[in-house]
N, C-alpha and C positions, 0 to 999 in steps of 0.2 A: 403777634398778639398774645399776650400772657391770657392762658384761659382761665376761664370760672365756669361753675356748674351753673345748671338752672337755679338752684336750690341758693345759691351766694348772690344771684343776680337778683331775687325776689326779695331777700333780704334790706339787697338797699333800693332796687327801683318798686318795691309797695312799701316800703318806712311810712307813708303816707295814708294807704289805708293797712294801717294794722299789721306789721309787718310780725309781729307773735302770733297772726293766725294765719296768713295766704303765705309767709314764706315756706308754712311746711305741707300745706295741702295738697298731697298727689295730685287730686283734679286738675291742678292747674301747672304741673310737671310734665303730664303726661305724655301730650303731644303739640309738634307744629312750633310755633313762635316762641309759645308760649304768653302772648299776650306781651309782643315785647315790639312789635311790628304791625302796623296795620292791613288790615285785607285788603282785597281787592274792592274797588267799587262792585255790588252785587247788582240784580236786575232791578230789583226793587226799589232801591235808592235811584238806580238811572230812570225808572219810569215815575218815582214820585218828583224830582228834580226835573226833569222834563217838561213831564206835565202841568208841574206850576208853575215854570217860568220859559218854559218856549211853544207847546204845543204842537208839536212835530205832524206834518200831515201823512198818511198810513202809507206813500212811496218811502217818506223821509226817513219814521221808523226800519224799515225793510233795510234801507242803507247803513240803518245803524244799530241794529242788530248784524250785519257784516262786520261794521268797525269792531260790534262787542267783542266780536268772537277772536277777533286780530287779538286786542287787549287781553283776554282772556291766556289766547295761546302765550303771549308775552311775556302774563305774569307768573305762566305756569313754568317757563325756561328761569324766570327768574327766582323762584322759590328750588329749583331745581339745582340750579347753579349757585350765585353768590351768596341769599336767603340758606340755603344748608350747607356750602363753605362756614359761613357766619355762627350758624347754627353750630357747627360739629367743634369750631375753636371756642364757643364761648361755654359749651359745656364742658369741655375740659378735664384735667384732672383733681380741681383744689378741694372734693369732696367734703363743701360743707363749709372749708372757709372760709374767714371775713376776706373778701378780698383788698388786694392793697392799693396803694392810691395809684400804682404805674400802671395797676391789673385795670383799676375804672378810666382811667384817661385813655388805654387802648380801648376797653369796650365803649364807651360815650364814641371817640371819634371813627370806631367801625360801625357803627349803629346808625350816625348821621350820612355814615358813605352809602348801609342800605337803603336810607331813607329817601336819599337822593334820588336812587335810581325809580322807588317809585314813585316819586313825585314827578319824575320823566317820563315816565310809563302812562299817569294821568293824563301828563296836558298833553302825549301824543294822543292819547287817546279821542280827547277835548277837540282837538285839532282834527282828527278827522270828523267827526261830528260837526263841525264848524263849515266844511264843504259841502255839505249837502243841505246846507240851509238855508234860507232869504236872508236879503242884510237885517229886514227888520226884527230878525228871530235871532243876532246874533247877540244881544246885549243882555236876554236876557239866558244864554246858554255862560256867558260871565257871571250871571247870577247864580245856575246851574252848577260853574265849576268851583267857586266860591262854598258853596254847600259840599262838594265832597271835600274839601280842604278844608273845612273843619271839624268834618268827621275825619281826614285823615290825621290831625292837630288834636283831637280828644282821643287818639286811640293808641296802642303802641306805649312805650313809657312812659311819656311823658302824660298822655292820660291817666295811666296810674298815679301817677307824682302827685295826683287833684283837681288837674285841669280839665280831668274826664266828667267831674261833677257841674262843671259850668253851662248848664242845662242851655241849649241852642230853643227860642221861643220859640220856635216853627213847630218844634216838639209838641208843646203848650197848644198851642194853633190847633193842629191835627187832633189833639184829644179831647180839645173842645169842642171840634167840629162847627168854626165860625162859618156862615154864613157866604157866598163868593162876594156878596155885594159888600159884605163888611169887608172883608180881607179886601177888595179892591179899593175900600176908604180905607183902610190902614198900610194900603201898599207902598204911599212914600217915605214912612215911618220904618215899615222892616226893610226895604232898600239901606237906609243910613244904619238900622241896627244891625245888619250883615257886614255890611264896609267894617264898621267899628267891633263888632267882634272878635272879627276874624283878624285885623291888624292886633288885637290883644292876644289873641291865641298865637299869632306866629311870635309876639315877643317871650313867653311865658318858652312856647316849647324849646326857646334857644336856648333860653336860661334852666330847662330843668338839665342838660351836663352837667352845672357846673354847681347845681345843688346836690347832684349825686357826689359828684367829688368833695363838698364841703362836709356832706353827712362821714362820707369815708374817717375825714379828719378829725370831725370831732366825736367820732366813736372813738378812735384810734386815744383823742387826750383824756377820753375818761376810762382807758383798759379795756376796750371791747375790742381791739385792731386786731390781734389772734386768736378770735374767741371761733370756736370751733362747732358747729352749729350740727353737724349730720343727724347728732340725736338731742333733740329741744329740753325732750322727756327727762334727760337726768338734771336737768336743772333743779335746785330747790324750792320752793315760793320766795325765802331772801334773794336768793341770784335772778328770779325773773323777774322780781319787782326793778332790781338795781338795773336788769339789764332793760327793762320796760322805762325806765326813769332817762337813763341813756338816750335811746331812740328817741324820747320826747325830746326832750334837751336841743337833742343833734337837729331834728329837723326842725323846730323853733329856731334856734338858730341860720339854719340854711336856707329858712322860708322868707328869712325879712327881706331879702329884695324881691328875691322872683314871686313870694307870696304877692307882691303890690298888685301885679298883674293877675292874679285871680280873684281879688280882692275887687277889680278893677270889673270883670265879668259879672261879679252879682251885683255892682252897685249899675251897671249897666241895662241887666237886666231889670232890676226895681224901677229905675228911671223909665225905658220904656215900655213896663208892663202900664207904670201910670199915665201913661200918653196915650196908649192903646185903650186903654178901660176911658180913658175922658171922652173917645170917638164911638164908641158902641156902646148899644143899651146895657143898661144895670143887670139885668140874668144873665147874659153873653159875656159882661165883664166879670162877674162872678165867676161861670163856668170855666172863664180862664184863668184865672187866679189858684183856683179848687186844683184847674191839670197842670200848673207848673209848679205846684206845691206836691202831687203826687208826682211828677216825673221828675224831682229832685229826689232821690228815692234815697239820697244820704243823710240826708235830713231825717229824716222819721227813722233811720236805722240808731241813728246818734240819739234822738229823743226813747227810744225803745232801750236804748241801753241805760238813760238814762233815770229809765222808769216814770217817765213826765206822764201826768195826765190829762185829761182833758180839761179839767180845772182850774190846772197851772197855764191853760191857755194854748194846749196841743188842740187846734180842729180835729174834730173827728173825723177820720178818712174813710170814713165811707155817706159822709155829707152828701154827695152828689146819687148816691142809690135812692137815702131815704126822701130826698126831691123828687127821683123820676118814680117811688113808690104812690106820695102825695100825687104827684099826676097822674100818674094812673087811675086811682082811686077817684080821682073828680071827672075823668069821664066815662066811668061804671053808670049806668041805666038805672041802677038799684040803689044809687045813693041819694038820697034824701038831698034836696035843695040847698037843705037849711043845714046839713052836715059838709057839703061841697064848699059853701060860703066859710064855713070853719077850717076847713082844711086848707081852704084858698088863705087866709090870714095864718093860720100858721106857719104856712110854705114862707110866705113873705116874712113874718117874725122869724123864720126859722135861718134865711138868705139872709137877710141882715147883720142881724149878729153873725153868723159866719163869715160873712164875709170881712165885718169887723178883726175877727179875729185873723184870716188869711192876712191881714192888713198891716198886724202886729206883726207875724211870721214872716212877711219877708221883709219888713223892717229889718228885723233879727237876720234874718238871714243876708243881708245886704252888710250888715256891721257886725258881724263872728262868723269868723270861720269859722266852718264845719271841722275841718278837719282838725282843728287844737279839741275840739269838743272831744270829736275822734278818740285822737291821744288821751287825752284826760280820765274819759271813760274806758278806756282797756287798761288805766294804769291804776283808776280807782276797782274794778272788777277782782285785776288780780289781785290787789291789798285786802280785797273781801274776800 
């Protein structure tokens, strides 16, 4: 394998989120992956996956806190062995250079061999899990393993590429804190959006290789293929625009097929946040709307860059405080009847219009990519 540093690998696997500011940021050099590899399943994710879709009885658990620790030790040989093989050839020697196209078709296809192994690693995992269960518990540990395969599918590179932004509803769900009885009327609905997401997500992460090697290319035809990165700093404002202008270009380009498929998760998401809001009351559908507009967290980064305000139709993100303020205040002892009644009509003018607006927003967000926004705005910044 032709090596590259961390530092040339950031370059082109975050092209996507802003590769003039995370290609050079120590934080994210520092240690481990580097953000290029997905972790382990952790506790937390196995006991929230469990809990919602199998309900393990407290022997069952006990067995499977065993298998954790199997998996555990597993993936600890594995970050050990191949994980820092991998690691030690792809940091390399090219300090700072654009890598070349032979140097990313080795890296893409060593990248997918570690990916492999944990994706082996899982469903052994999955699989012992799956022994210690009743039949009627196993379909929904399918549902179970489905959820960390798409956290494994949003993490690692190919999450940075953008497909990390493709906000999974269940997110939405938890921060809205629906109801069980709702969630169980909306449960044949997030059943098919699960299937359908995650076949979008495994198309999307096939195809971001071969968007890395396309970016390779057309940096290379607009003069950027030996450009020499270790120090950012002696760039001039003309060379960081040209080379900012560059990067836009190249991943514009490299985005039009595999972009379809992200393109494809928020129009997905839009569709069935509106199916989900038609089955639960108007507060709870608000609520949700409010938490997957706040757990798109690129979105208001992009709108913040862009200096939008509330008047151009940015909700205000902290809409859901001054809601649970209003409630608050109407069951205070010492609030007048007739001031309670006021605040109850405000709360409601208040949701309304907001949610109007949530409405408009992931319109928008369902048809523009975030991430041209992205580009646009770091290339409009450094022009200012």
């Amino acid at each position: 394998m032709h090596p590259m540093t961390g530092r040339s690998i950031h370059v082109l696997a975050l092209l996507a989120f802003a590769v003039g500011l995370f290609a050079w940021c120590p934080r994210l050099l520092g240690q481990g992956t580097m953000n290029q590899l997905p972790d382990p399943m952790n506790s937390k994710q196995l006991t929230l996956f469990l809990e919602r879709y199998v309900d393990p009885t407290f022997d069952q658990w006990i067995a499977i806190e065993e298998a954790q620790d199997v998996y555990y030790e597993d993936f600890a040989k594995l970050r050990d062995g191949e994980i820092a093989k991998f690691m030690k050839e792809t940091m390399g020697t090219m300090r700072g250079g654009m890598p070349s196209r032979e140097q990313m078709v080795d890296y893409v296809d060593e990248l997918e061999e570690v990916n492999a192994r944990i994706r082996r690693l899982d469903r052994a995992f999955f699989e012992s899990i799956a022994r210690v269960l009743r039949e009627d518990q196993l379909l929904g540990l399918e549902r179970a393993q489905l959820s960390r395969e798409r956290i494994r599918l949003r993490s690692g590179v190919s999450g940075q590429l953008g497909i990390g932004m493709s906000t999974d509803l269940w997110e939405s769900i938890e921060r809205a804190k629906l109801e069980p009885e709702e969630i169980e009327l909306i449960d044949p609905l997030l059943k098919e959006y699960e299937e359908q997401l995650t076949r979008v997500l495994r198309k999307w992460n096939k195809q971001s290789g071969d968007m890395m090697i396309m970016m390779i290319d057309e940096l290379a035809a607009r003069g950027f293929g030996d450009m020499d990165m270790s120090d950012p700093t002696s760039m001039d404002q003309e060379q960081m625009q040209s080379y900012m202008q560059a990067i836009q270009e190249s991943f514009s380009i490299a985005l039009q097929e595999s972009g379809k498929e992200a393109a494809k998760s928020r129009q997905l998401n839009a569709r069935s946040i509106a199916k989900i809001c038609e089955l639960i009351e108007a507060d709870q559908a608000w609520k949700l709307k409010r938490s997957y507009i706040d757990s798109t967290s690129i979105w208001g980064q992009v709108r913040r860059m862009q200096s939008w305000s509330s008047e151009d139709g940015n909700p205000n993100m902290n809409s859901q405080d001054i809601v649970k303020t209003i409630d608050l205040l109407v069951e205070l002892d010492a609030i007048p009847e007739e001031m309670k009644e006021s605040l109850r009509s405000l709360r409601t003018e208040y949701v309304s219009e907001d949610d109007g607006r949530l409405d408009l927003l992931i319109k928008e967000m369902k048809e523009i990519d975030p991430m041209d926004l992205m580009m646009e705005s770091m290339v409009a910044m450094i022009r200012h």
